[in-house]
C-alpha positions in Angstrom: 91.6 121.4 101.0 92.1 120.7 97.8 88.1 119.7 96.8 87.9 123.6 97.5 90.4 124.1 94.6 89.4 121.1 92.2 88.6 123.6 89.0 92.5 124.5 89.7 94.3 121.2 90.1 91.9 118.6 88.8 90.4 116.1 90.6 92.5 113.5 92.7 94.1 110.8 90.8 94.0 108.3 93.9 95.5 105.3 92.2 99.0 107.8 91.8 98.1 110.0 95.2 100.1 108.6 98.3 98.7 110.3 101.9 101.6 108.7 104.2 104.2 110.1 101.5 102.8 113.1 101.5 102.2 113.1 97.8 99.0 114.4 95.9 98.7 114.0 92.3 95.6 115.1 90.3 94.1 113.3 86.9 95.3 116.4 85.5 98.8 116.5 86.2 98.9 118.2 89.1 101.6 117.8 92.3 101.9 118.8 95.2 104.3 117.4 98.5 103.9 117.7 101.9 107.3 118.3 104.1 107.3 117.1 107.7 109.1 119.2 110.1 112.3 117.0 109.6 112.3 117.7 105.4 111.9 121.1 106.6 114.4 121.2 108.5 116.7 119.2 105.9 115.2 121.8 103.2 116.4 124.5 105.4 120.2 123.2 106.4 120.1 122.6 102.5 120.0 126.1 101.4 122.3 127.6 104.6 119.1 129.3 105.5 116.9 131.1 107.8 113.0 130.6 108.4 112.2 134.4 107.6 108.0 133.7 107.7 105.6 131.3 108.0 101.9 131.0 107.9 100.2 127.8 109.6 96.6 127.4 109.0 95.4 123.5 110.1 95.6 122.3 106.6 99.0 123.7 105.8 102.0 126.2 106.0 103.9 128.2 103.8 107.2 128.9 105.1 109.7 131.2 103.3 113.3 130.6 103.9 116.1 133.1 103.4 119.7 132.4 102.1 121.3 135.2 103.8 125.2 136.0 101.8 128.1 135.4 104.3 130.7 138.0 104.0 
């Protein structure tokens, strides 16, 4: 995925780059994590929220989660 976005994020900095942490780090700076469905869920207890969308493609998801006020 990201040799598709390279002129964006740099090129990967594989000495810093860890794929069973789920961390990508570019030579330019560049990070980026990868949440397994137990950080998301951790993420989303966090925060007292609700999964409101989520888009899976088989490279990723972006999931949006709501804090909804309690009255």
């Amino acid at each position: 995925m990201y040799s598709k976005i390279q002129g964006m994020v740099g090129k990967p900095d594989l000495l810093k780059t860890n794929f069973k942490k789920g961390i990508f780090i570019s030579k330019t700076g560049y990070e980026a994590k990868w949440w397994n469905s137990t950080e998301i869920e951790g993420i989303k207890n966090y925060f007292d929220g609700e999964v409101v969308n989520k888009i899976q493609t088989p490279h990723f998801s972006i999931i949006h989660i709501s804090r909804f006020l309690k009255t």
